[in-house]
OpenMM code with the backbone's topology and positions (N, CA, C; nanometers):
from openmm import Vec3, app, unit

residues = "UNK UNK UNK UNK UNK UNK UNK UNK UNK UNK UNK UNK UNK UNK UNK UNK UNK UNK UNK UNK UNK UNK UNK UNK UNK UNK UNK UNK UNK UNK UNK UNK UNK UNK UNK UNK UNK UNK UNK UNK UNK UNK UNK UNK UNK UNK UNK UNK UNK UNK UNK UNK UNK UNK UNK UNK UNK UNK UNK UNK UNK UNK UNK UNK UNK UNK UNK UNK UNK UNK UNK UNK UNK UNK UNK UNK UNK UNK UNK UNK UNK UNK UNK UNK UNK UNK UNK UNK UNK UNK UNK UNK UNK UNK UNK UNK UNK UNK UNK UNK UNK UNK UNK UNK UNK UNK UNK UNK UNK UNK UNK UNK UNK UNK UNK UNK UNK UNK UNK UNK UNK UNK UNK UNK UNK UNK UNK UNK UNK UNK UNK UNK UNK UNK UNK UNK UNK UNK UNK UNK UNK UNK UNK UNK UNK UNK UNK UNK UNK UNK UNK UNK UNK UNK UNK UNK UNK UNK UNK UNK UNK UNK UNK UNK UNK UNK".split()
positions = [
    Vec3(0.6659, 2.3579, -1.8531),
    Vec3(0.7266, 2.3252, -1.7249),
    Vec3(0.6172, 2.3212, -1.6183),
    Vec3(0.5861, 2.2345, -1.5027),
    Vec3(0.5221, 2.1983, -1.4479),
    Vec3(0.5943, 2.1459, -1.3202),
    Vec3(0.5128, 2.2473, -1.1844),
    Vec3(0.6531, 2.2549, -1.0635),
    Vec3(0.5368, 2.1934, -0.9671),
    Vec3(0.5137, 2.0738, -0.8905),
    Vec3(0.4626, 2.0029, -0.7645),
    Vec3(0.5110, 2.0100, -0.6330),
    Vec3(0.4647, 2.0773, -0.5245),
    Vec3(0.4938, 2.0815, -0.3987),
    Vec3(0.4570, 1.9633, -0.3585),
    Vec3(0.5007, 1.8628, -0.2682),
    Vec3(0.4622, 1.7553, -0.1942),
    Vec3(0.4873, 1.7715, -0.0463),
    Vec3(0.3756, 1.7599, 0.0368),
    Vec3(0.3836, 1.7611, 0.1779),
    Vec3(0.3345, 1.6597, 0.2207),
    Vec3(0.3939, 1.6331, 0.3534),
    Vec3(0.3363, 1.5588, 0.4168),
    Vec3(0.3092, 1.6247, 0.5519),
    Vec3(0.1802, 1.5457, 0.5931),
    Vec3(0.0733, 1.6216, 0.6856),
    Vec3(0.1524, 1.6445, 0.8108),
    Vec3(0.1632, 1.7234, 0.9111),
    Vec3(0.2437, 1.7684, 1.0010),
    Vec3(0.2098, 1.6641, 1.1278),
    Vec3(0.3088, 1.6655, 1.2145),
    Vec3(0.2941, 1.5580, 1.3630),
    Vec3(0.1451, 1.5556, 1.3917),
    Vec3(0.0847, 1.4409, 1.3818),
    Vec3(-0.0190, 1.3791, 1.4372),
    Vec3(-0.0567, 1.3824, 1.5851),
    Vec3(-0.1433, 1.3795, 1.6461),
    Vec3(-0.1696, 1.2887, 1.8147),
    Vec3(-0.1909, 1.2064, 1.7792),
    Vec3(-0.1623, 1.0726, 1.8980),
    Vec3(-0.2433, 0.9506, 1.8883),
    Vec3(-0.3334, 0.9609, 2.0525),
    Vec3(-0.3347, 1.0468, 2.1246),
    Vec3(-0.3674, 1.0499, 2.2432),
    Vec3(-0.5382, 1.0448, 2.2416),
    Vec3(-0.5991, 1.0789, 2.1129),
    Vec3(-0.7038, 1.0624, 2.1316),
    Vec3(-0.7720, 0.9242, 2.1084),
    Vec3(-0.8587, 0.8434, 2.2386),
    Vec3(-0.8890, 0.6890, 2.1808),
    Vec3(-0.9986, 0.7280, 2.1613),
    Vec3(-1.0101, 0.6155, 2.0619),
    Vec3(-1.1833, 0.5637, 1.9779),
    Vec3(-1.1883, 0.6177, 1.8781),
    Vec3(-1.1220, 0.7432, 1.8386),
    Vec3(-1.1636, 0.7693, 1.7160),
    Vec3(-1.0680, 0.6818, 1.5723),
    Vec3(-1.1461, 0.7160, 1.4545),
    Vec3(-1.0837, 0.6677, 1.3346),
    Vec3(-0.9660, 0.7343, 1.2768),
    Vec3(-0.8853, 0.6542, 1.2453),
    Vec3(-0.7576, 0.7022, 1.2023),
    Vec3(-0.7557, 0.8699, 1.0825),
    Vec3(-0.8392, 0.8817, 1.0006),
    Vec3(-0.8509, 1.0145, 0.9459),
    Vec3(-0.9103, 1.1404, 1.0179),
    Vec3(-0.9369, 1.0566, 1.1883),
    Vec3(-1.0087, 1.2138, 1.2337),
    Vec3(-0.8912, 1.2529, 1.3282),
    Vec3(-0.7533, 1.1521, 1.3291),
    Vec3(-0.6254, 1.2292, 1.4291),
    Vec3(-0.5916, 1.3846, 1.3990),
    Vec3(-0.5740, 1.4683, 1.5148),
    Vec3(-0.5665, 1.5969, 1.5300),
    Vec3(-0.4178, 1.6087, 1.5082),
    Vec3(-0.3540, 1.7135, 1.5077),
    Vec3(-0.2433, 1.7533, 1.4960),
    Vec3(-0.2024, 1.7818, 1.6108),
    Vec3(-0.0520, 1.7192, 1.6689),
    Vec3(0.0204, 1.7670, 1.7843),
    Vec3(0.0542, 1.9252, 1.7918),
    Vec3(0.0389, 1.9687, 1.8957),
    Vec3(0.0983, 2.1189, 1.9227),
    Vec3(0.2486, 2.0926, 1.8521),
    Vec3(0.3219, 2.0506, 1.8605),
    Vec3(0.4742, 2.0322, 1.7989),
    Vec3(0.4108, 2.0545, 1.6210),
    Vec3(0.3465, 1.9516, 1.5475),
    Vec3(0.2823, 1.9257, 1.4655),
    Vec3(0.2439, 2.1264, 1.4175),
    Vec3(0.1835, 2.1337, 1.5013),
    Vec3(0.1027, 2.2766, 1.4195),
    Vec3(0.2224, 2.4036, 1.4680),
    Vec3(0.2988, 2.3976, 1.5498),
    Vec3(0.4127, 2.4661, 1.5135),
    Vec3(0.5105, 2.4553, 1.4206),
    Vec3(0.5762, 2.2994, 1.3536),
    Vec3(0.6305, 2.3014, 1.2721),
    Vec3(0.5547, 2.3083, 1.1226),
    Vec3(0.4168, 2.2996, 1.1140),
    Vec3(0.3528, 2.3442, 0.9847),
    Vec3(0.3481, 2.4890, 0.9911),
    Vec3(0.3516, 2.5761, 1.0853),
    Vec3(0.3745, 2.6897, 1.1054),
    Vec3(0.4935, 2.7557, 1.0433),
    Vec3(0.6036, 2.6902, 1.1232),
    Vec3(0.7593, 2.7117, 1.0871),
    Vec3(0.7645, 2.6738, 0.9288),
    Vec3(0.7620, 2.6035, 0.8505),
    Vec3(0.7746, 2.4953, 0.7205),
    Vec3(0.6849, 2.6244, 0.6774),
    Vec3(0.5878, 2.6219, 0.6686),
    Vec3(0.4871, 2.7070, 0.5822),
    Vec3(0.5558, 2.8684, 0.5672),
    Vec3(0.5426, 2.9423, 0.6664),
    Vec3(0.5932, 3.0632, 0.6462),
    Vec3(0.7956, 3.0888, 0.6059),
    Vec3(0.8522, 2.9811, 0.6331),
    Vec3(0.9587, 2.9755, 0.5408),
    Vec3(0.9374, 2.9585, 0.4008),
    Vec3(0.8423, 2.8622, 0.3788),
    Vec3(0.8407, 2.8422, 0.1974),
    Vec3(0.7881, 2.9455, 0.1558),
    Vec3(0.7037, 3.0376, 0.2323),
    Vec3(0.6547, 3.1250, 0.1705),
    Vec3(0.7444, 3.2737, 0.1303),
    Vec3(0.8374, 3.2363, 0.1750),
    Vec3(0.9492, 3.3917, 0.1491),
    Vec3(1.0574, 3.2986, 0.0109),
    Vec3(1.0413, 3.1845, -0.0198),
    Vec3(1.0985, 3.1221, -0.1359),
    Vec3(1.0709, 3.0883, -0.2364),
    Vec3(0.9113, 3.0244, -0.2543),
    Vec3(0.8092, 3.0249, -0.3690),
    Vec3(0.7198, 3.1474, -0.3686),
    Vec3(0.6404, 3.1516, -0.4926),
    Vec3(0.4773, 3.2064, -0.5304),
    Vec3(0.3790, 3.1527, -0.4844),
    Vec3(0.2898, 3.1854, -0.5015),
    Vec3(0.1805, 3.1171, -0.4392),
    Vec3(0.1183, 3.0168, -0.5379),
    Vec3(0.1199, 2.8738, -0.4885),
    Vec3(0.0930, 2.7786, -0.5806),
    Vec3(-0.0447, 2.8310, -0.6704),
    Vec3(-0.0528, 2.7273, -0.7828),
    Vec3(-0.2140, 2.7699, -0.8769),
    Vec3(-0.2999, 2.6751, -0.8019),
    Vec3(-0.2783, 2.5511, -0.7433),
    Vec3(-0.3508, 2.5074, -0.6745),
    Vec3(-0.3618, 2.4099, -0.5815),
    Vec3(-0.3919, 2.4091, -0.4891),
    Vec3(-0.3764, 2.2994, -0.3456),
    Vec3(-0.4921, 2.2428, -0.3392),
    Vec3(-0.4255, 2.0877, -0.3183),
    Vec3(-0.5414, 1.9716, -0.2850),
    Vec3(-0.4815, 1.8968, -0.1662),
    Vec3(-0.5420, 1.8312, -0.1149),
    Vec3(-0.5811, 1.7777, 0.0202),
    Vec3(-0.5937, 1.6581, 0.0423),
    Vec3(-0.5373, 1.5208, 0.1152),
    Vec3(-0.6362, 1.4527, 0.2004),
    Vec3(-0.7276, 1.4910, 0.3043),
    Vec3(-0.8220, 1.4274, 0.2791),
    Vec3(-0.9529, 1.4373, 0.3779),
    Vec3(-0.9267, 1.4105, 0.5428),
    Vec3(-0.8180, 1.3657, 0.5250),
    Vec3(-0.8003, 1.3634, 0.6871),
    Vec3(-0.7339, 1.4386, 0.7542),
    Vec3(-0.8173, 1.4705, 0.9062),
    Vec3(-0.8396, 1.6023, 0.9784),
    Vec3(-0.6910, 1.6918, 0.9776),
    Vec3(-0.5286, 1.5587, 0.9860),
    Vec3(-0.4185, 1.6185, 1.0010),
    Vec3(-0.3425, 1.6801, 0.8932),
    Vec3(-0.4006, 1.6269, 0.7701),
    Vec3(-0.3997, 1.6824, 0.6379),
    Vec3(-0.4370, 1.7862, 0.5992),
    Vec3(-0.6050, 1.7552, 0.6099),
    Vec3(-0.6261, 1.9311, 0.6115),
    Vec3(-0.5853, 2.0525, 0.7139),
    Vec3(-0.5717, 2.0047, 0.7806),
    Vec3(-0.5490, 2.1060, 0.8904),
    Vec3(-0.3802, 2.1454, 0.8591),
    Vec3(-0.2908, 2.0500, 0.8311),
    Vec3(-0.1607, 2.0744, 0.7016),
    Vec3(-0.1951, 2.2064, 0.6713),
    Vec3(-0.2584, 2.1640, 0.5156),
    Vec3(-0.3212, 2.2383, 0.4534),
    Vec3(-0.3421, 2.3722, 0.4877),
    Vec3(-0.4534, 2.4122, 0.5461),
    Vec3(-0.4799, 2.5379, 0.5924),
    Vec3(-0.3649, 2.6343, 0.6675),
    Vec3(-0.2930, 2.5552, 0.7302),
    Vec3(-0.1481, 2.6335, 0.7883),
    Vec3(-0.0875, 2.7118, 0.6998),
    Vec3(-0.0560, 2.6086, 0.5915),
    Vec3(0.0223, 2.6236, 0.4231),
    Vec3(-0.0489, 2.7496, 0.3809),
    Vec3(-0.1751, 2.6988, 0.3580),
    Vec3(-0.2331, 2.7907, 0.2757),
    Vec3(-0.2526, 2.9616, 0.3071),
    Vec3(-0.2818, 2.9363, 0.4724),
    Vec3(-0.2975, 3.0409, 0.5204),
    Vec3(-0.1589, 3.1542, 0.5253),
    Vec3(-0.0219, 3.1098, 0.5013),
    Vec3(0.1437, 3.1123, 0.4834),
    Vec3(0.1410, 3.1902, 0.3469),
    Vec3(0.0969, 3.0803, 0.2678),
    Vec3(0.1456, 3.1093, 0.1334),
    Vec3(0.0117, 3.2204, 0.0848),
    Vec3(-0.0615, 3.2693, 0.1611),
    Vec3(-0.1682, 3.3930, 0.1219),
    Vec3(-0.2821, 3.3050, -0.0140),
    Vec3(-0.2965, 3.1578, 0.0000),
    Vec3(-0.4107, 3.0983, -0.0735),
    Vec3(-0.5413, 3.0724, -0.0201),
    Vec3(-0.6434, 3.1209, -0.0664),
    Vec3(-0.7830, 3.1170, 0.0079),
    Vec3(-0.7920, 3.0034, 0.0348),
    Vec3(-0.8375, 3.0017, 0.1441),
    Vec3(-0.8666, 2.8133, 0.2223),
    Vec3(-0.9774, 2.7751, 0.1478),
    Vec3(-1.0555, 2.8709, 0.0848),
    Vec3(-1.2190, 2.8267, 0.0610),
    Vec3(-1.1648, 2.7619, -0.1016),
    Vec3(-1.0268, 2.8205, -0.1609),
    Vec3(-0.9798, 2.7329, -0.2914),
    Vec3(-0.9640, 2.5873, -0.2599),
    Vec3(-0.9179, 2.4827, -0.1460),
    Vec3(-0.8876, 2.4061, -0.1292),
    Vec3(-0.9244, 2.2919, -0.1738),
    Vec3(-0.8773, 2.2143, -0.2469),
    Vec3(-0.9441, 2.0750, -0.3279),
    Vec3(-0.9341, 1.9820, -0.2161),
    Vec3(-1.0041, 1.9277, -0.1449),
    Vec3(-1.0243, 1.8332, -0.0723),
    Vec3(-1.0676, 1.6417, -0.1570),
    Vec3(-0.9255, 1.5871, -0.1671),
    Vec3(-0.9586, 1.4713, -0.2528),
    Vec3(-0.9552, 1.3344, -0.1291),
    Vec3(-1.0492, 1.2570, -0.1259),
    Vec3(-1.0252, 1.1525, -0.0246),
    Vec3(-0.9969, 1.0688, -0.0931),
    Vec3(-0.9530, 1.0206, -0.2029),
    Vec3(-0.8497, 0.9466, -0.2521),
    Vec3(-0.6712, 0.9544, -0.1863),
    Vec3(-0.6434, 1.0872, -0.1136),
    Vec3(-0.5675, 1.1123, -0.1139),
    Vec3(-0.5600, 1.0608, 0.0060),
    Vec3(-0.6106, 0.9811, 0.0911),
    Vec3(-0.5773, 0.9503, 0.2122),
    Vec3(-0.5427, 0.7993, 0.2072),
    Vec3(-0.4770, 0.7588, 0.0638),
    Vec3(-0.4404, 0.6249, 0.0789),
    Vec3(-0.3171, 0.6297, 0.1031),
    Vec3(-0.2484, 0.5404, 0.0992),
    Vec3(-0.1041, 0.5387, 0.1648),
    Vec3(0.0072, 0.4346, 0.0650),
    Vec3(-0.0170, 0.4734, -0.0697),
    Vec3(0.0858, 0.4670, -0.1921),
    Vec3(0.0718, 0.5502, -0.2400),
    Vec3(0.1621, 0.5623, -0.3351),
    Vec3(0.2060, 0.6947, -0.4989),
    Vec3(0.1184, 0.6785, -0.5327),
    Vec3(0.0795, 0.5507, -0.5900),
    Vec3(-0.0701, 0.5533, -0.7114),
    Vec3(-0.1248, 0.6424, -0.7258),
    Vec3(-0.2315, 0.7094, -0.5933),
    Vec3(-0.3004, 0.7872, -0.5991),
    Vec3(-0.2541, 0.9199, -0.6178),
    Vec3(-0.1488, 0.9433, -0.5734),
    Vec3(-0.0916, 1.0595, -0.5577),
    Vec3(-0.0209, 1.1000, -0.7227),
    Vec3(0.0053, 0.9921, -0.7416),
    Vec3(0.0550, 1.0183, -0.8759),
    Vec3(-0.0957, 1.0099, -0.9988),
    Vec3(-0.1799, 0.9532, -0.9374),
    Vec3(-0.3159, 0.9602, -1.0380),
    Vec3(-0.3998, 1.1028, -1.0060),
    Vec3(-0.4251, 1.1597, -0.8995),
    Vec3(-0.4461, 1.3126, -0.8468),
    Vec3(-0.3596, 1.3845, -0.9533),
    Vec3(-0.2516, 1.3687, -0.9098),
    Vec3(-0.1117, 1.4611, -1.0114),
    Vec3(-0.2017, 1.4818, -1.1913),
    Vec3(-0.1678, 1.3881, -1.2029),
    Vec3(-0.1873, 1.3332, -1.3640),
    Vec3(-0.3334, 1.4036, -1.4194),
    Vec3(-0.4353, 1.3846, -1.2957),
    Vec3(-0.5565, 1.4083, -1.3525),
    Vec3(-0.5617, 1.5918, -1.3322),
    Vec3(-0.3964, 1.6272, -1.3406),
    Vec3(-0.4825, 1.7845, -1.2898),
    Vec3(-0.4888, 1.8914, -1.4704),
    Vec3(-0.5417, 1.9858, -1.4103),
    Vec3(-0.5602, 2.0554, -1.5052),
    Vec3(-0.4755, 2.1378, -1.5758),
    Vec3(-0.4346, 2.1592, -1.7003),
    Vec3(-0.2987, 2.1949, -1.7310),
    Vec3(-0.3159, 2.3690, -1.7220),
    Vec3(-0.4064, 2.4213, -1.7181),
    Vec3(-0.3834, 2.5438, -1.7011),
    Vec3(-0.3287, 2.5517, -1.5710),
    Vec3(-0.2908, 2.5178, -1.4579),
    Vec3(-0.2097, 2.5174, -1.3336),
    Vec3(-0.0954, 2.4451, -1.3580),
    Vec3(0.0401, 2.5827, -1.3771),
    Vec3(0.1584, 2.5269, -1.3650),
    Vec3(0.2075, 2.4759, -1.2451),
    Vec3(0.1981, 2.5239, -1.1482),
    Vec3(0.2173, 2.4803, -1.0185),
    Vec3(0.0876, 2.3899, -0.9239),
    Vec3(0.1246, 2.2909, -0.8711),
    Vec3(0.0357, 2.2532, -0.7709),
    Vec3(0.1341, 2.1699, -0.6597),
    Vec3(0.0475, 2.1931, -0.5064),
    Vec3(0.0792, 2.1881, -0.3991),
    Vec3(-0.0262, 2.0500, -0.3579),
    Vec3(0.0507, 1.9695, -0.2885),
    Vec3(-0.0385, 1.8346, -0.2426),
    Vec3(0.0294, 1.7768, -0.1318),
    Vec3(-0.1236, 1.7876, -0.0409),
    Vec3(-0.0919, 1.7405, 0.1095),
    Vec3(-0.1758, 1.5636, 0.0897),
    Vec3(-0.0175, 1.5113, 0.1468),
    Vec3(-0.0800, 1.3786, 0.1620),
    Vec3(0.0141, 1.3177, 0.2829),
    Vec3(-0.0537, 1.1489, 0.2636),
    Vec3(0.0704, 1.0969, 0.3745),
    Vec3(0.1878, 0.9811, 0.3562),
    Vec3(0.2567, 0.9240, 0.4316),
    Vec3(0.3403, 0.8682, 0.3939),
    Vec3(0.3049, 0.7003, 0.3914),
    Vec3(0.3138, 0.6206, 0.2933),
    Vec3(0.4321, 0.5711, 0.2248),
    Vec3(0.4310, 0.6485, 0.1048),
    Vec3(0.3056, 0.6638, 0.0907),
    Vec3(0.2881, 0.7308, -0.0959),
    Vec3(0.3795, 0.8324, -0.1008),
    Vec3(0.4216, 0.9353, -0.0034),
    Vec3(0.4883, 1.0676, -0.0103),
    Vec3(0.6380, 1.0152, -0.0661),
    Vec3(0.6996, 0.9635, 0.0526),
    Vec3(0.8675, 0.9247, -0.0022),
    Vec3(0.8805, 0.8516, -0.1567),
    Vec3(0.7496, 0.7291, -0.1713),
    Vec3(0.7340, 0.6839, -0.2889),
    Vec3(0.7765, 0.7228, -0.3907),
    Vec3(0.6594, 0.8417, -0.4126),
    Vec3(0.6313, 0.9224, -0.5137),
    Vec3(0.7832, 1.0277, -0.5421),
    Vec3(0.8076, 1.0738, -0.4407),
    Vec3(0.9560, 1.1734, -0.4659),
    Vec3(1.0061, 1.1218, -0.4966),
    Vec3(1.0775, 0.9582, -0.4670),
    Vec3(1.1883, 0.9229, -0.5241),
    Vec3(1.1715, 0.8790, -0.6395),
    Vec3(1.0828, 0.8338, -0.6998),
    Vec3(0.9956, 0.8012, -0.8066),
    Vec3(1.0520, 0.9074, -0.9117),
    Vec3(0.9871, 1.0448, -0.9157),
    Vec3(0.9780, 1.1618, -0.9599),
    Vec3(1.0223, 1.2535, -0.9648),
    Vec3(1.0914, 1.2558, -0.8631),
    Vec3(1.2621, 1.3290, -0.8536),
    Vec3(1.4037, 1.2807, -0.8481),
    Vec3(1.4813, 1.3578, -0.8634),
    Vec3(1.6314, 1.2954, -0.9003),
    Vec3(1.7289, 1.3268, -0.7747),
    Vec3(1.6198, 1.3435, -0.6258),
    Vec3(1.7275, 1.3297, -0.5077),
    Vec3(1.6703, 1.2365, -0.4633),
    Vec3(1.7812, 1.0730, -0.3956),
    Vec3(1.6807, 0.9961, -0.2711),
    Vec3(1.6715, 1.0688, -0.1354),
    Vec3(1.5539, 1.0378, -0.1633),
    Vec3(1.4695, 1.1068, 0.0294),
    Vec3(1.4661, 0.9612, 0.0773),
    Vec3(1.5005, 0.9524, 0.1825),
    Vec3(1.4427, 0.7735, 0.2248),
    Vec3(1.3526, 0.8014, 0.3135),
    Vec3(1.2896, 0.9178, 0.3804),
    Vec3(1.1525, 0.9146, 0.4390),
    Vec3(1.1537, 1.0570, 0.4302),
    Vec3(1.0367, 1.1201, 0.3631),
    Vec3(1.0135, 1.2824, 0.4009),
    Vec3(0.9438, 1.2579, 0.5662),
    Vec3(1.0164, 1.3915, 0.6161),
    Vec3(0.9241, 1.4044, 0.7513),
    Vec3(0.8069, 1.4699, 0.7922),
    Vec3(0.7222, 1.4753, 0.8814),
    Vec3(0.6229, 1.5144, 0.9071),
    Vec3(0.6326, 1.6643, 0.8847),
    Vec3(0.5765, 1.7227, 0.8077),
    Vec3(0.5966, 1.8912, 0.7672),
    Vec3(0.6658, 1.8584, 0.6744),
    Vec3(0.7541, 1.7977, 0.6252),
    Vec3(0.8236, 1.7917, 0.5105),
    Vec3(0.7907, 1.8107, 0.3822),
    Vec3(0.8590, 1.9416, 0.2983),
    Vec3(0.8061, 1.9432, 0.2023),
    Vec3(0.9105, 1.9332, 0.0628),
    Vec3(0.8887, 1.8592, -0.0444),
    Vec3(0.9681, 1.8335, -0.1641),
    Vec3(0.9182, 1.9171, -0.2844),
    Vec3(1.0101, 1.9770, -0.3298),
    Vec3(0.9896, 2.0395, -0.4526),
    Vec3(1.0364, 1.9748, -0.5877),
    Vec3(0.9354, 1.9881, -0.7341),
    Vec3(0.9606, 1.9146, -0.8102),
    Vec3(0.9504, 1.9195, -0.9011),
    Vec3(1.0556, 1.9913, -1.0229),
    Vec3(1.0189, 2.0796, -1.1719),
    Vec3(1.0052, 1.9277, -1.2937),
    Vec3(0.9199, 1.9988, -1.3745),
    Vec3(0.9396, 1.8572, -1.4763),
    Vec3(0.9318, 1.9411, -1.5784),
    Vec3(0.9497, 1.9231, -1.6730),
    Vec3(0.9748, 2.0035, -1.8318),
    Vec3(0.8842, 1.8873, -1.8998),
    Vec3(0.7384, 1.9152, -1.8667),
    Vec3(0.6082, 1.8507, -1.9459),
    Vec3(0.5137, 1.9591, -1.9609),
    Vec3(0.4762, 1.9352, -2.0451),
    Vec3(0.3644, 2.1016, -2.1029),
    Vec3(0.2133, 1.9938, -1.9846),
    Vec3(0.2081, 1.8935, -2.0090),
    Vec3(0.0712, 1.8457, -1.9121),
    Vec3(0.0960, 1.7501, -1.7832),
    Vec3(0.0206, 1.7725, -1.7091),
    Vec3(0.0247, 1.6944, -1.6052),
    Vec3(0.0250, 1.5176, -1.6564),
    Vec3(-0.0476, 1.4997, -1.7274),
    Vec3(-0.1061, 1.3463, -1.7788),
    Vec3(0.0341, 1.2769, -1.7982),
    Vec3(0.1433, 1.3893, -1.8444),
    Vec3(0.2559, 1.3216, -1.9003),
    Vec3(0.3747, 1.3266, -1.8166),
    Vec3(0.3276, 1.3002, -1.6431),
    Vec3(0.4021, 1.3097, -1.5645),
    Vec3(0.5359, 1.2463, -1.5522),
    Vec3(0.6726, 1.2420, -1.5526),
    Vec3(0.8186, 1.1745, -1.5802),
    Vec3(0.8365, 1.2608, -1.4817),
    Vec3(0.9961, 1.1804, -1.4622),
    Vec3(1.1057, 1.2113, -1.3472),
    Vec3(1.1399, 1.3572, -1.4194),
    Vec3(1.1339, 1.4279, -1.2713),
    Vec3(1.1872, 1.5647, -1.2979),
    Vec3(1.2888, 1.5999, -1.1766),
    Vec3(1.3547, 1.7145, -1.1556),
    Vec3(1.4513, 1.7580, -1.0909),
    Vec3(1.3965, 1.8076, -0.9570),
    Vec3(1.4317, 1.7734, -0.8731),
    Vec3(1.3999, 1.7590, -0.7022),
    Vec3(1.4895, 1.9223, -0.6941),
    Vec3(1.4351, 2.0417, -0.6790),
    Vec3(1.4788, 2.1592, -0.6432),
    Vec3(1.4738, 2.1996, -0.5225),
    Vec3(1.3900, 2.1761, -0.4312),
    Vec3(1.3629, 2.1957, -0.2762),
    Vec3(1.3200, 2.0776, -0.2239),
    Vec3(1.3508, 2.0954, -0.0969),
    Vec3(1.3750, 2.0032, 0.0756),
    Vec3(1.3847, 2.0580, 0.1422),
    Vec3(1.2469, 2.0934, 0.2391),
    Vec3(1.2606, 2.1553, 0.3198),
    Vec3(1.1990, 2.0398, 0.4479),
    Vec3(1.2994, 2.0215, 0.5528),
    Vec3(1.2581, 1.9686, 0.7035),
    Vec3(1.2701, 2.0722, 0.8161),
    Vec3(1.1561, 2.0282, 0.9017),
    Vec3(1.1677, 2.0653, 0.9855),
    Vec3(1.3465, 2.0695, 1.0248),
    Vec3(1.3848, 1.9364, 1.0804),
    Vec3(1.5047, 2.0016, 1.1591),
    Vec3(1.6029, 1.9975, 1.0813),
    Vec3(1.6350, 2.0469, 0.9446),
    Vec3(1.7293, 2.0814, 0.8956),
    Vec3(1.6996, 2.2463, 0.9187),
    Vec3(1.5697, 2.2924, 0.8698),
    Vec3(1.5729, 2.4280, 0.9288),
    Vec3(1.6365, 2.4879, 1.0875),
    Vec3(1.5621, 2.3959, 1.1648),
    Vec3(1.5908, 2.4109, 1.3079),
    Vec3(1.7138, 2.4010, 1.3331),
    Vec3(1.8266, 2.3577, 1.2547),
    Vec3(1.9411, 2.3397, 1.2646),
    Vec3(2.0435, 2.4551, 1.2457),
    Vec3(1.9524, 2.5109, 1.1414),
    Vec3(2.0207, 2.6742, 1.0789),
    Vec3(1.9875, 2.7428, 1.1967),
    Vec3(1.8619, 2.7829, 1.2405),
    Vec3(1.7929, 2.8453, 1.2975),
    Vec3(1.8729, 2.8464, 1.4802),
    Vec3(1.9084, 2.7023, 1.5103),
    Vec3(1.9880, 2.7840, 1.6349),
    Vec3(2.1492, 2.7939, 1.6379),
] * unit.nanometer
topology = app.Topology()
chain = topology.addChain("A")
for resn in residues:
    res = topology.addResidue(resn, chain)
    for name in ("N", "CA", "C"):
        topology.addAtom(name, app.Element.getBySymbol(name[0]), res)
């Protein structure tokens, strides 16, 4: 059995001009709801076997929120810049290429590939995960390589939480 967290990178800025699209910072909204999202999953899962990354700044910076939540050393962090393309492919070729001694892995990427890939690979339709949004995803495969549709167990959004919450 083999369980995949999928995130997508938390609210962006666009307020900053000139720079390149992988160096956008994260909105204050953005790093509160990776805040909120992170330390909820962390009172519901273990701590993944391993987290990888897009290279871009709102990704990692995702990332480190998560990680810092779920009690995983930031200095573990797989940083893949493949992962900053914007289909499944990659996300599903990252997946595939991981190592089977890690039953669990956690992957920050962005969207189109994100909704793609879930509906792809899980058995709930998401028609867009949201920013912080994270999908959970069991498959009954002894290896990653032999990735198939598995059972969509968690969904967590921002404002479905926020919804409980007031």
């Amino acid at each position: 059995m083999k369980t995949v967290y999928i995130v997508r990178h938390a609210k962006s800025s666009w307020d900053c001009e000139g720079i390149e699209d992988f160096d956008r910072p994260l909105k204050q909204r953005g790093i509160e709801d990776a805040h909120f999202i992170s330390q909820n999953l962390a009172q519901k899962i273990s701590k993944p076997d391993i987290i990888i990354t897009s290279f871009a700044i709102r990704a990692l910076h995702t990332a480190i929120i998560f990680a810092e939540s779920l009690k995983f050393p930031v200095s573990h962090l797989f940083i893949k810049k493949s992962l900053y393309s914007f289909s499944d492919g990659y996300l599903a070729k990252t997946i595939m290429a991981l190592d089977d001694a890690f039953d669990t892995a956690m992957v920050f990427s962005h969207e189109h590939g994100i909704s793609a890939f879930v509906n792809k690979y899980g058995n709930k339709e998401i028609e867009i995960v949201p920013t912080s949004g994270v999908v959970g995803i069991k498959m009954d495969i002894p290896h990653w390589k032999n990735l198939k549709k598995g059972e969509t167990f968690l969904t967590l959004f921002p404002k479905d939480l926020k919804k409980i919450k007031n």
